[in-house]
Biopython code that builds the backbone (N, CA, C, O; Angstrom):
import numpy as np
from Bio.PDB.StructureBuilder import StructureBuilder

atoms = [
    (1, "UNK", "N", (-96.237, 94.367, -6.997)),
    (1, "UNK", "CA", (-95.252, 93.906, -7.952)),
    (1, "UNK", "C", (-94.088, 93.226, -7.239)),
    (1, "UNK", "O", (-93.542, 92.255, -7.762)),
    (2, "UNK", "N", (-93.684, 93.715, -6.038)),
    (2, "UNK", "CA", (-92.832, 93.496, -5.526)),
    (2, "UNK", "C", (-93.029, 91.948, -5.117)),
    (2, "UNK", "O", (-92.239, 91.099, -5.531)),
    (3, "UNK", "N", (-94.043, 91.642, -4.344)),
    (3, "UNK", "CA", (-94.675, 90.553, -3.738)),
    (3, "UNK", "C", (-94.358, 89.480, -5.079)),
    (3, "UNK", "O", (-93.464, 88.652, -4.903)),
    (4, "UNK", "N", (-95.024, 89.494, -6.298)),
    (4, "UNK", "CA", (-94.831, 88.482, -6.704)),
    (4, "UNK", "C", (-93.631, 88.310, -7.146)),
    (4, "UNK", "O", (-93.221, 87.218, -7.538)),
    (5, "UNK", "N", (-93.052, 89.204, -7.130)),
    (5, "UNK", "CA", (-91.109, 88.846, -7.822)),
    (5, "UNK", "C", (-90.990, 87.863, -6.984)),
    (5, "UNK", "O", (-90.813, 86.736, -7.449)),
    (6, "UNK", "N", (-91.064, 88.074, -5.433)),
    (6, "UNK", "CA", (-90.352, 87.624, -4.119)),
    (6, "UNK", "C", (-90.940, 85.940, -4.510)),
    (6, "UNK", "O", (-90.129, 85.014, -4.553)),
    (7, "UNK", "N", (-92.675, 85.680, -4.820)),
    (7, "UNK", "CA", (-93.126, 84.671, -4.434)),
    (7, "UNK", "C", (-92.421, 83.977, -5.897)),
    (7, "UNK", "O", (-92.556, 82.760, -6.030)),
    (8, "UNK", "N", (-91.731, 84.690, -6.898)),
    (8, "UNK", "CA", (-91.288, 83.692, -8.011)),
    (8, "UNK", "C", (-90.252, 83.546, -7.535)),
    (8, "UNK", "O", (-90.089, 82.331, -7.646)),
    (9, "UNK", "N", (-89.354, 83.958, -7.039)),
    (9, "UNK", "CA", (-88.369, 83.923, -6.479)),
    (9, "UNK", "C", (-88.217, 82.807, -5.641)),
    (9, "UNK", "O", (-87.214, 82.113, -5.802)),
    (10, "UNK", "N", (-89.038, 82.509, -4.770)),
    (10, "UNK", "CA", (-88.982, 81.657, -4.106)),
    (10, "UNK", "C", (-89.296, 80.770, -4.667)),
    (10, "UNK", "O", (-88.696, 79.767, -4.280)),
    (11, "UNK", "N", (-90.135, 80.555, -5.619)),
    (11, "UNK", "CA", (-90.327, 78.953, -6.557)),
    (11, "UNK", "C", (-89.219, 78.804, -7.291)),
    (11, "UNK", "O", (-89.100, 77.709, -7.842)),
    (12, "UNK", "N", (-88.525, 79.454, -7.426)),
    (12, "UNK", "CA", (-87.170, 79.025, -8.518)),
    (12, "UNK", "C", (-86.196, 78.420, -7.456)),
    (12, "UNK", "O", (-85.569, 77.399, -7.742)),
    (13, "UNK", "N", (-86.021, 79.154, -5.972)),
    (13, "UNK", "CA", (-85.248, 78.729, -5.232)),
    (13, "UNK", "C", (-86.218, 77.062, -4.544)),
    (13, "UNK", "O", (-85.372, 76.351, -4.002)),
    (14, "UNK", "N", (-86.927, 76.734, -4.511)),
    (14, "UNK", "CA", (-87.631, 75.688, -4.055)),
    (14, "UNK", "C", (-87.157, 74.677, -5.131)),
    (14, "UNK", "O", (-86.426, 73.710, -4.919)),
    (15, "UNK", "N", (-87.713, 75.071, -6.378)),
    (15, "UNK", "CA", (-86.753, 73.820, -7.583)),
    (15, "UNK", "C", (-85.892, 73.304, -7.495)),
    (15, "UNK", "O", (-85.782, 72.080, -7.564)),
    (16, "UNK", "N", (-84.357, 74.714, -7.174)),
    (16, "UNK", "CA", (-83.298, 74.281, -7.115)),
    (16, "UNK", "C", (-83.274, 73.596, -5.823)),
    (16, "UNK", "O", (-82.430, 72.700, -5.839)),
    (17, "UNK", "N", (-83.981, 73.706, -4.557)),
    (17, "UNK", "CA", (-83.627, 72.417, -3.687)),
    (17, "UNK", "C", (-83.999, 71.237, -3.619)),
    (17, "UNK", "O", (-83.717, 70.227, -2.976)),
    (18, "UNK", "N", (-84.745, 71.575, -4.469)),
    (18, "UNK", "CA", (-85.323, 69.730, -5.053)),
    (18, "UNK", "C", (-84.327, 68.933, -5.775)),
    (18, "UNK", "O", (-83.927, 67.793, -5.541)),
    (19, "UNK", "N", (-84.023, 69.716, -6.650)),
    (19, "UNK", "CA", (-83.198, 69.304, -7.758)),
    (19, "UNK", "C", (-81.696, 68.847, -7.068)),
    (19, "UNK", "O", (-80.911, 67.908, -7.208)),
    (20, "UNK", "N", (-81.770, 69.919, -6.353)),
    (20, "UNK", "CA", (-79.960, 69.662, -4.764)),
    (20, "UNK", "C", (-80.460, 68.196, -4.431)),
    (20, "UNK", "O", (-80.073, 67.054, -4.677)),
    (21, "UNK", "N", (-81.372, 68.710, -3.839)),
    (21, "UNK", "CA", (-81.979, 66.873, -3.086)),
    (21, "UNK", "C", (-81.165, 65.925, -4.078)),
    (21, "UNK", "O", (-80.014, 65.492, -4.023)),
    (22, "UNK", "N", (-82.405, 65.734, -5.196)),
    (22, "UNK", "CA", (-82.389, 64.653, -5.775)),
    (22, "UNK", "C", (-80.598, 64.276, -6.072)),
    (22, "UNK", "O", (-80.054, 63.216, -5.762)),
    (23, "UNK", "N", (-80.007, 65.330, -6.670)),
    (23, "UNK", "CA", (-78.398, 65.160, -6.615)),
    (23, "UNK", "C", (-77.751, 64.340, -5.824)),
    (23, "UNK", "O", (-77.034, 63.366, -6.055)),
    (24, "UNK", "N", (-78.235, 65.069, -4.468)),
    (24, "UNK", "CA", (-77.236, 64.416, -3.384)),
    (24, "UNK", "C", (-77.861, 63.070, -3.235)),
    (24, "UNK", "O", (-76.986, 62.228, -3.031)),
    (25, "UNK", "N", (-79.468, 62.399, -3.273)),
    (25, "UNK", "CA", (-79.073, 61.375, -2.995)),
    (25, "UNK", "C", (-78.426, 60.466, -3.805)),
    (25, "UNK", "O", (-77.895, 59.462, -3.332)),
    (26, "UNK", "N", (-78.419, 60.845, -5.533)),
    (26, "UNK", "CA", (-77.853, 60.071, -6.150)),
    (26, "UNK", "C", (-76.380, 59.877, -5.612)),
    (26, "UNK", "O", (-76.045, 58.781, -5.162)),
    (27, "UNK", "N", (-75.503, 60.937, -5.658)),
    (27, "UNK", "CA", (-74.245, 60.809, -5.456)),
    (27, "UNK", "C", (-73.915, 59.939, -4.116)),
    (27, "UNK", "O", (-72.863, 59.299, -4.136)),
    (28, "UNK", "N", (-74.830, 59.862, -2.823)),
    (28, "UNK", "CA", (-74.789, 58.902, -1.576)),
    (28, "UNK", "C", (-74.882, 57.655, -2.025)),
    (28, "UNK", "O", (-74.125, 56.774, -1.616)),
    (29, "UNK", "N", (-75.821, 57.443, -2.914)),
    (29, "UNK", "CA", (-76.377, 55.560, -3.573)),
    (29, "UNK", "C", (-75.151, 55.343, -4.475)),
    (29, "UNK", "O", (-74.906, 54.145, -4.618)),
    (30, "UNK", "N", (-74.191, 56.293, -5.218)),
    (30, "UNK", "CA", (-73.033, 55.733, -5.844)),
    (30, "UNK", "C", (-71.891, 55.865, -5.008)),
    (30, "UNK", "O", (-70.865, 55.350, -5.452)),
    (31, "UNK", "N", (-71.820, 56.440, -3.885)),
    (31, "UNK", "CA", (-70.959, 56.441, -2.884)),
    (31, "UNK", "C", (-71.258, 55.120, -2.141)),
    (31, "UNK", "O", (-70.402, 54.240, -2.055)),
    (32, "UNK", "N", (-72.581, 54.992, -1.567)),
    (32, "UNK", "CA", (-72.920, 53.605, -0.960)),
    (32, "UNK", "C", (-71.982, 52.585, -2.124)),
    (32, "UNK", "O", (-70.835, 52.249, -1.830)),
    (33, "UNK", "N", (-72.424, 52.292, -3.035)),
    (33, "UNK", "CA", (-72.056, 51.606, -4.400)),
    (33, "UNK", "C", (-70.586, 51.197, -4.115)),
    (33, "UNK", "O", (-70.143, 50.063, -3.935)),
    (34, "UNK", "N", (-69.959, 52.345, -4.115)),
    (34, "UNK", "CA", (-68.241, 52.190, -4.235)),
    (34, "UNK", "C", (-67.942, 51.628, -3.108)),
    (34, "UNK", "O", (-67.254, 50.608, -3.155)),
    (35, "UNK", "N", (-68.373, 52.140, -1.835)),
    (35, "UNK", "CA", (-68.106, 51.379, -0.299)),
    (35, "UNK", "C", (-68.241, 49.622, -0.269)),
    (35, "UNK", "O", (-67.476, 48.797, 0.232)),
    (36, "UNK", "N", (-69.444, 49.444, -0.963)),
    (36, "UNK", "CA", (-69.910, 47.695, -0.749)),
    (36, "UNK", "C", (-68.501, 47.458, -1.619)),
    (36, "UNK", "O", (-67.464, 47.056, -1.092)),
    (37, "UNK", "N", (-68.642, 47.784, -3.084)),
    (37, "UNK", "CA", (-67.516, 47.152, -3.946)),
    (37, "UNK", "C", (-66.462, 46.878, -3.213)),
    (37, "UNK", "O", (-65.960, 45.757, -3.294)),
    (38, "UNK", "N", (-65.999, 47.728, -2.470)),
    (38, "UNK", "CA", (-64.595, 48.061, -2.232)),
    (38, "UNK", "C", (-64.472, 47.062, -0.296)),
    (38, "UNK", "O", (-63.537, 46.902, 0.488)),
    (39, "UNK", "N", (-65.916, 46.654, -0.277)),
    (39, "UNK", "CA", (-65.997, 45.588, 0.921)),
    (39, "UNK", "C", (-65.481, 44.694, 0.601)),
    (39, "UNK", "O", (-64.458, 44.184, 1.059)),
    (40, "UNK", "N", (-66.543, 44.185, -0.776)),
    (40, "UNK", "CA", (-66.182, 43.072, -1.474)),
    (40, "UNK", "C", (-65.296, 42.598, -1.527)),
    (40, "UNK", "O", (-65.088, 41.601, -0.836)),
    (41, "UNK", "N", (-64.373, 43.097, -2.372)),
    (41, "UNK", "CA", (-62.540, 43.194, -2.287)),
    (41, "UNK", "C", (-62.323, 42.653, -1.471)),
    (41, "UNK", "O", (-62.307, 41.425, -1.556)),
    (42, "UNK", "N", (-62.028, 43.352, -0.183)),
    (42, "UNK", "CA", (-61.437, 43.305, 0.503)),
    (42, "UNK", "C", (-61.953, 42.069, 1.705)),
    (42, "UNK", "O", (-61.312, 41.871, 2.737)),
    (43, "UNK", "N", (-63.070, 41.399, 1.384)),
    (43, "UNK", "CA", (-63.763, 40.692, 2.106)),
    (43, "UNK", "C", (-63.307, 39.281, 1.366)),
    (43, "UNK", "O", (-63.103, 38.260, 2.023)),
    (44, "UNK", "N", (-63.180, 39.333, 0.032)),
    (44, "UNK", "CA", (-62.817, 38.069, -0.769)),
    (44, "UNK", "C", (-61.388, 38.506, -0.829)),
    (44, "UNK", "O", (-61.096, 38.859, -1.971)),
    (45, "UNK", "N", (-60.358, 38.602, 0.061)),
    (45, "UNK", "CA", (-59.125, 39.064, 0.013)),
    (45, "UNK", "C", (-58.135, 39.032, -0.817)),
    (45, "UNK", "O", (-57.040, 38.475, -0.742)),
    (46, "UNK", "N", (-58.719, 39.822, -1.798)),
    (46, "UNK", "CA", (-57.549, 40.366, -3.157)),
    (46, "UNK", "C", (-56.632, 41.260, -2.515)),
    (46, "UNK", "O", (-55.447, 40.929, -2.492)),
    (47, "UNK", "N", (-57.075, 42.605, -1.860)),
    (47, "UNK", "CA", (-55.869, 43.272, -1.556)),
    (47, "UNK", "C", (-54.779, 42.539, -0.363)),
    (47, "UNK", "O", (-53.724, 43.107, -0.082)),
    (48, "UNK", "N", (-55.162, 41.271, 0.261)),
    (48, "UNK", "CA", (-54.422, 40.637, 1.379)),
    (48, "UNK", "C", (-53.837, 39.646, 0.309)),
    (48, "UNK", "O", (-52.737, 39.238, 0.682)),
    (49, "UNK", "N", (-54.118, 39.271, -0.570)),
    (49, "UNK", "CA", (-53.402, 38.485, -1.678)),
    (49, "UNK", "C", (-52.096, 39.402, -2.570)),
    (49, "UNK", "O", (-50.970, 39.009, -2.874)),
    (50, "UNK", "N", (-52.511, 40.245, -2.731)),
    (50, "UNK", "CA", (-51.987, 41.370, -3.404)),
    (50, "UNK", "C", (-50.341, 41.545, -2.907)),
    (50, "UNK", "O", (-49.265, 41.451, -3.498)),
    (51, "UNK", "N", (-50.930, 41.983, -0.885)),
    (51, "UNK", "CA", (-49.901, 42.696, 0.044)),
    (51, "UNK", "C", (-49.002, 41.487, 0.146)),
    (51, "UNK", "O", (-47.812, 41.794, 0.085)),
    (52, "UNK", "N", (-49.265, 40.085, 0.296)),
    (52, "UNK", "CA", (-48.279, 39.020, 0.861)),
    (52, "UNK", "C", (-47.688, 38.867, -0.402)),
    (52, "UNK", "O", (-46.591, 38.311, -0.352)),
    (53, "UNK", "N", (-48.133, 39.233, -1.670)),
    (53, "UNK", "CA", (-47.169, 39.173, -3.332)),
    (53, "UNK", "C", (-46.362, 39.577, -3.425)),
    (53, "UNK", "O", (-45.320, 39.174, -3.940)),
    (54, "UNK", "N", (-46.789, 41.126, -2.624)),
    (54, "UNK", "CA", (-45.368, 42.226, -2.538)),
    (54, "UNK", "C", (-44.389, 42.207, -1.910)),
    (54, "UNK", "O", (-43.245, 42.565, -2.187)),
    (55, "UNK", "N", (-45.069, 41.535, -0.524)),
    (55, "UNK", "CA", (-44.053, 41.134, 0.842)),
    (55, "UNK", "C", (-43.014, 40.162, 0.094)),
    (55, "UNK", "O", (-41.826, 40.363, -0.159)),
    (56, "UNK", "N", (-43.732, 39.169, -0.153)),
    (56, "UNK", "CA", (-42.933, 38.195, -0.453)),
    (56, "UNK", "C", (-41.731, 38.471, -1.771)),
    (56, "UNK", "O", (-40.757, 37.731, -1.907)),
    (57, "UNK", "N", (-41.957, 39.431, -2.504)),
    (57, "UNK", "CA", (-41.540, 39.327, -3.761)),
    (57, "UNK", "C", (-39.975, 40.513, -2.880)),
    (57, "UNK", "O", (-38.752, 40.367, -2.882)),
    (58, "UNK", "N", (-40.908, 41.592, -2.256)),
    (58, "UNK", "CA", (-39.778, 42.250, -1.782)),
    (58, "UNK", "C", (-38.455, 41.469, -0.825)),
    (58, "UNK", "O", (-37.245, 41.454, -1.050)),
    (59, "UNK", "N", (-39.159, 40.929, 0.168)),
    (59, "UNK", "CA", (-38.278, 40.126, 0.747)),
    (59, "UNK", "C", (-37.257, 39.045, 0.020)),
    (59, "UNK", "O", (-36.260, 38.652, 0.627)),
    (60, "UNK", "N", (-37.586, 38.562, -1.400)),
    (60, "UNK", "CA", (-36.814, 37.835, -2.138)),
    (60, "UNK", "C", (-35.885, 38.901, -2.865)),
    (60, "UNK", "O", (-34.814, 38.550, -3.360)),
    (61, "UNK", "N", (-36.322, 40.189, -2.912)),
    (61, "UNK", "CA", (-34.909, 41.162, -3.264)),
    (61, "UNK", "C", (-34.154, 41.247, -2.301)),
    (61, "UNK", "O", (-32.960, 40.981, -2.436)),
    (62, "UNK", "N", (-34.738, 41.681, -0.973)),
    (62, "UNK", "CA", (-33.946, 42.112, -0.091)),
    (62, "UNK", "C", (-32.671, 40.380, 0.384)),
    (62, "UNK", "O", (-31.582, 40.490, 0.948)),
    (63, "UNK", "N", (-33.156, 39.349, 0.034)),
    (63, "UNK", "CA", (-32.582, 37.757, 0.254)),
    (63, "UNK", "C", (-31.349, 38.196, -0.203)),
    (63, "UNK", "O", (-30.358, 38.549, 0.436)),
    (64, "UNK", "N", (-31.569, 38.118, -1.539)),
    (64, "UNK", "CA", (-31.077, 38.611, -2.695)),
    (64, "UNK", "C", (-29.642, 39.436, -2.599)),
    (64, "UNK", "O", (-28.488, 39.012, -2.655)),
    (65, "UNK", "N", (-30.073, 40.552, -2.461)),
    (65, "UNK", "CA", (-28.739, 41.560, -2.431)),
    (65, "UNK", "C", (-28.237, 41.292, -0.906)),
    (65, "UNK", "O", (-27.383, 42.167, -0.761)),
    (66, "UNK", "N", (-28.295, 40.675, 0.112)),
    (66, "UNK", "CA", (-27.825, 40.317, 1.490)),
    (66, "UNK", "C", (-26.643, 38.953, 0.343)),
    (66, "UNK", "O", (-25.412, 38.970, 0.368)),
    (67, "UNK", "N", (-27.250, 38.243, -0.263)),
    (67, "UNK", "CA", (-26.270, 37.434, -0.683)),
    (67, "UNK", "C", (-25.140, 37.743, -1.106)),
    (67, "UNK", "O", (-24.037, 37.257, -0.853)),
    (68, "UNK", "N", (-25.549, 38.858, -1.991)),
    (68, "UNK", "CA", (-24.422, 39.565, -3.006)),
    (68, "UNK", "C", (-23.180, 40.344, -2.353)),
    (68, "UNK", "O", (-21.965, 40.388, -2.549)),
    (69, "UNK", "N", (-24.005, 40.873, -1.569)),
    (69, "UNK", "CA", (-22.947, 42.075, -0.210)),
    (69, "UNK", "C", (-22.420, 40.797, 0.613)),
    (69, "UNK", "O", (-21.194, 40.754, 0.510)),
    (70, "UNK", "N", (-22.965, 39.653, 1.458)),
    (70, "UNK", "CA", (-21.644, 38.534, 1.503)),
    (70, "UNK", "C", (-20.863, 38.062, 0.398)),
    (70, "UNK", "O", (-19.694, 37.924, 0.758)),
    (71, "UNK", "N", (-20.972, 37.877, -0.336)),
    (71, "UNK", "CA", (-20.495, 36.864, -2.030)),
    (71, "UNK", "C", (-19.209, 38.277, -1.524)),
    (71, "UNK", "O", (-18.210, 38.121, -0.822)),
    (72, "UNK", "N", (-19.708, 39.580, -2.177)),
    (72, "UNK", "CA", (-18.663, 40.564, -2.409)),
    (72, "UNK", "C", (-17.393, 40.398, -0.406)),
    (72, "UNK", "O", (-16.298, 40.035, 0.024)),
    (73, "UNK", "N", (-18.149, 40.738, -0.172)),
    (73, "UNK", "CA", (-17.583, 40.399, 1.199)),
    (73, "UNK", "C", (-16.262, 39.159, 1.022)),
    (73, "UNK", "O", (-15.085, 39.451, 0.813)),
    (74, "UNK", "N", (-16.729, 37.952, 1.146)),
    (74, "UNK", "CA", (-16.227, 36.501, 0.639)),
    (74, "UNK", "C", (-15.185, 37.058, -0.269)),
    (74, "UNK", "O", (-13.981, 37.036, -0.011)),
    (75, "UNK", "N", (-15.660, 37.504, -1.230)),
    (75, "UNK", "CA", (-14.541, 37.860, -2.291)),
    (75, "UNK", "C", (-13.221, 38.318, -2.083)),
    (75, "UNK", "O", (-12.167, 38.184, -2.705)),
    (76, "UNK", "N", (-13.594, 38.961, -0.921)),
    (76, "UNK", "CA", (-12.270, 40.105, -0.368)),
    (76, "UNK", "C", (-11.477, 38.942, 0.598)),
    (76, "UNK", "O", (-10.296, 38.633, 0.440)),
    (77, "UNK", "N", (-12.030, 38.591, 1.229)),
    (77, "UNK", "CA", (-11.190, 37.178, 1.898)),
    (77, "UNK", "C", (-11.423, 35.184, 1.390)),
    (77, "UNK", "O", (-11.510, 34.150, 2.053)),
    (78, "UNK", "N", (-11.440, 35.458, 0.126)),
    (78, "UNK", "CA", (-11.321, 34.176, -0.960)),
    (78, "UNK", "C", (-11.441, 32.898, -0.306)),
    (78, "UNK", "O", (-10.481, 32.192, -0.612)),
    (79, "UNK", "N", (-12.601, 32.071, 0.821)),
    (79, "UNK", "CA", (-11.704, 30.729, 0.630)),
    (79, "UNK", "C", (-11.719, 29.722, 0.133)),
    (79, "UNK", "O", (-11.080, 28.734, 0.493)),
    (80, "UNK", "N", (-12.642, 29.830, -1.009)),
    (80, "UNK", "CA", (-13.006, 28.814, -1.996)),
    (80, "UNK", "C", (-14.229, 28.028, -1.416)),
    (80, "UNK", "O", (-14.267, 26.798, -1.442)),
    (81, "UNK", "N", (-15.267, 28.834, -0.871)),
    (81, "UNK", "CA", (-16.220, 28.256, -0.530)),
    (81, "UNK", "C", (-17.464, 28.732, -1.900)),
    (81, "UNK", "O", (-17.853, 29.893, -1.777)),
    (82, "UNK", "N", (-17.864, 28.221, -2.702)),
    (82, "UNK", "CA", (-18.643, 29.057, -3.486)),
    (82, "UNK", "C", (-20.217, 28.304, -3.151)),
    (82, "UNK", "O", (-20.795, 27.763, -4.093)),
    (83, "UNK", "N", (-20.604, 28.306, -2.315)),
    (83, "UNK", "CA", (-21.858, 27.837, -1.803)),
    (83, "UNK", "C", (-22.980, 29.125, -2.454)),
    (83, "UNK", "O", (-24.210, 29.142, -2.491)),
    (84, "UNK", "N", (-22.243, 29.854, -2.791)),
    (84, "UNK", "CA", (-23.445, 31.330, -2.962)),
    (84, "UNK", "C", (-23.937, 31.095, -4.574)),
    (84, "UNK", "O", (-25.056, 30.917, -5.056)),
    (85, "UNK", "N", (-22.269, 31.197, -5.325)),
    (85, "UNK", "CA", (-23.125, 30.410, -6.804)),
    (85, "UNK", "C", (-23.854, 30.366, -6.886)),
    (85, "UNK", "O", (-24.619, 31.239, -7.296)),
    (86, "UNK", "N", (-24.097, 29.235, -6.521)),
    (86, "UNK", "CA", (-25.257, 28.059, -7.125)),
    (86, "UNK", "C", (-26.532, 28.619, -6.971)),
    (86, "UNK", "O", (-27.502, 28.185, -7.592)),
    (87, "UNK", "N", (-26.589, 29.502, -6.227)),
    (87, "UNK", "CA", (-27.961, 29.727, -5.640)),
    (87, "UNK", "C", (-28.619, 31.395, -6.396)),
    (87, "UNK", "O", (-29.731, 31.819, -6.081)),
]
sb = StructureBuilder()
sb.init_structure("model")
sb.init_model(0)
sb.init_chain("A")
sb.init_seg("    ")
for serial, (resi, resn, name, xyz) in enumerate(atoms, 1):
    if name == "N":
        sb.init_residue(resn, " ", resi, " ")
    sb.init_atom(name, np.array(xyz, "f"), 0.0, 1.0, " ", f" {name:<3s}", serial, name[0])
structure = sb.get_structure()
């Protein structure tokens, strides 16, 4: 009696490593999946399009308030240069 518990036992545990198998390779082929995508990207350079958007956009703040902190500056010693205005 004992014997065949053990030998069902072991066919239930044999299933479940089949069944593990088959799991894991799916989840590797949608992992493969996400890796190429994410080549792609980065191979047709969206995220390098992306980063010089930000650069650039940040650096036009940072232009920006450097003007303002001279302008305010200027302000405190007036000499009627208003070159900053305009801009």
């Amino acid at each position: 009696m004992e014997s065949s518990i053990t030998v069902q036992s072991i066919k239930v545990l044999q299933a479940q490593l089949k069944a593990s198998y088959s799991r894991i390779a799916a989840l590797t082929a949608e992992v493969d999946l996400y890796k190429k995508k994410y080549r792609d990207a980065v191979d047709n350079n969206e995220y390098k399009e992306k980063y010089r958007n930000l650069r650039d956009h940040q650096h036009d703040i940072l232009e920006r308030d450097f003007k303002m902190r001279q302008k305010s500056l200027t302000e405190l010693n007036y000499d009627g240069d208003d070159e900053l205005e305009g801009q």
